[in-house]
N, C-alpha and C positions, 0 to 999 in steps of 0.2 A: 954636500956643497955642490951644487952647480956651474957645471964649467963652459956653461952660455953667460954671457955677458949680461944680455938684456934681460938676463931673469936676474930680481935681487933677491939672497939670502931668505929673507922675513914672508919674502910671497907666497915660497914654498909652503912655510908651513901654515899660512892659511887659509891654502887650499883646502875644501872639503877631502878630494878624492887622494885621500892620502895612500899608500902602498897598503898600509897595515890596515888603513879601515878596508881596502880593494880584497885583497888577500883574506881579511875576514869575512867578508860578505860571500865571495869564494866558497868559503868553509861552509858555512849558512846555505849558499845555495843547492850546495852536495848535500848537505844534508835533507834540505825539503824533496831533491831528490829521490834519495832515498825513500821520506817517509811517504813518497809518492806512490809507491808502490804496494804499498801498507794500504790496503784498501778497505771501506765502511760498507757494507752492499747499502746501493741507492737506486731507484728509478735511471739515473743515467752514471752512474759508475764513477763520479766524479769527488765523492766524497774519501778525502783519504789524512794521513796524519801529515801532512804538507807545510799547514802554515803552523807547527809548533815552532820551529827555526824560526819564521818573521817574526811570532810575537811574541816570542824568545830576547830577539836582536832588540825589537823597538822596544820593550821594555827596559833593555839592558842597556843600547845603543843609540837609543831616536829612534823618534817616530819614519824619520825618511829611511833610512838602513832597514829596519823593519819594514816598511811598505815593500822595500823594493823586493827583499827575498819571500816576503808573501805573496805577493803579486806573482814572483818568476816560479815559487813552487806552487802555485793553481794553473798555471802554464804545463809545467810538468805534468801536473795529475787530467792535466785535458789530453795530450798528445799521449799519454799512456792508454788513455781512452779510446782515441780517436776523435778525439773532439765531436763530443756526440752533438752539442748545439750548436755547431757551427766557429767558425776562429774567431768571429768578431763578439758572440757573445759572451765569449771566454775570456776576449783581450777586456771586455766589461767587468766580469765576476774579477779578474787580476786588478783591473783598479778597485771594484768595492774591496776584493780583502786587504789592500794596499791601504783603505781607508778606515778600515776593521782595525789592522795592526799597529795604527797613529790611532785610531780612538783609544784602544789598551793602551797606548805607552800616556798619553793625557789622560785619561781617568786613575791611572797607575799614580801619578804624579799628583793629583790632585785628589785622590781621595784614598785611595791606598789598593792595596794590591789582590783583595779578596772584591770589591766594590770594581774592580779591570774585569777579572774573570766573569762575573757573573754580569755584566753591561757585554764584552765582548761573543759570550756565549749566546746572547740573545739578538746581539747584533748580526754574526753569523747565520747561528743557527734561526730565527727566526725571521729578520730582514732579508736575509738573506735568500728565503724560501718563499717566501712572498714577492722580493723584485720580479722574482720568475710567471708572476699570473699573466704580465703583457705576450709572453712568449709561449710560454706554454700553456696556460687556464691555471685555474684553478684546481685541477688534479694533478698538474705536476706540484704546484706549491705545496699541497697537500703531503702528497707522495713524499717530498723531500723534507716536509718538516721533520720528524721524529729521526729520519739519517745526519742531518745536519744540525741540529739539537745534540747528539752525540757526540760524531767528530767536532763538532766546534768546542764540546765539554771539553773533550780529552785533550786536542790541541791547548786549548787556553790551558787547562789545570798544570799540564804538563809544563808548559812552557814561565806559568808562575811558580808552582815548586821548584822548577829548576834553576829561575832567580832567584828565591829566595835560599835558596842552599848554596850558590853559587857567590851572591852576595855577602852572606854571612861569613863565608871563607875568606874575602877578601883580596878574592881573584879578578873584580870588575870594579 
C-alpha cells in the first residue's frame, strides 16, 4: 500500500515494472552474465551462451522481459570482448537479439515450442550472420555462420527444455 496520496491503490499494480518482474529480470541478467563467459570460439569472440536467459524469460515471461535480458546479455558478451565491432554495432546485434528473443516467445505461442527453436536458431544463427555483410563482407558473415549456427542451437534448445520442464512442474 502506498503511503503517497496521489498514487491510487489499483495503479500500482498495473504498472508493468513491478518489484518482482525487476528483481526477476535481475536474476535473468546474472545469469546471461554468467553464460557470457561461456564462450563459442568465433571470428570475433562474440559468440557465447548469453541469450539462453532472454529466451528463457520471453518464452516464459514476454516477449519485452526476454528482449530486454537478451539484449543486456549481448551487451555483456561484447564488453568481455572488448567490443570487437565497435559499441554502436553491438548496441545493434542487442536490439536484433532483443528481436530474436520476442520472435521465440511469438512463434512459441503460436505454433509451439519445437517450431520457436528451430525459427529462433536460424534467425540467430543465420540472420544473424548475414546482417553482418554491410560491415564486415562477406567473410565475416561466412566466418560466423557455422559459430553462430551453434550457439544459437545451444542457447534456444537450452532455454526450450528448460521451459518445458519448468512448466511441466508447475512453477511458471
Amino acid at each position: 500500500m502506498s503511503t503517497d496520496p496521489r498514487i491510487r491503490e489499483g495503479d500500482l499494480k498495473k504498472t508493468y515494472w513491478t518489484p518482482r518482474r525487476v528483481a526477476r529480470m535481475a536474476i535473468f541478467v546474472a545469469l546471461s552474465a554468467v553464460g557470457a563467459l561461456i564462450k563459442i570460439p568465433s571470428p570475433t569472440g562474440t559468440v557465447a551462451l548469453d541469450s539462453c536467459p532472454g529466451y528463457f524469460s520471453a518464452v516464459a515471461f514476454g516477449w519485452l522481459e526476454g528482449g530486454i535480458v537478451a539484449a543486456i546479455g549481448h551487451i555483456f558478451t561484447a564488453a568481455t570482448t572488448g567490443f570487437p565491432l565497435g559499441v554502436p554495432i553491438h548496441i545493434l546485434i542487442a536490439a536484433e537479439m532483443a528481436v530474436f528473443a520476442a520472435a521465440f516467445w511469438w512463434i512459441s505461442k503460436k505454433a509451439g515450442i519445437i517450431p520457436a527453436i528451430i525459427a529462433a536458431t536460424l534467425l540467430n544463427g543465420v540472420v544473424g550472420a548475414f546482417i553482418m555483410v554491410p560491415i564486415g563482407g562477406m567473410g565475416l558473415a561466412l566466418g560466423l555462420l557455422a559459430p553462430l549456427l551453434v550457439g544459437s542451437a545451444v542457447n534456444v534448445i537450452i532455454a526450450g527444455v528448460a521451459y518445458l520442464i519448468v512448466k511441466r512442474s508447475d512453477m511458471i
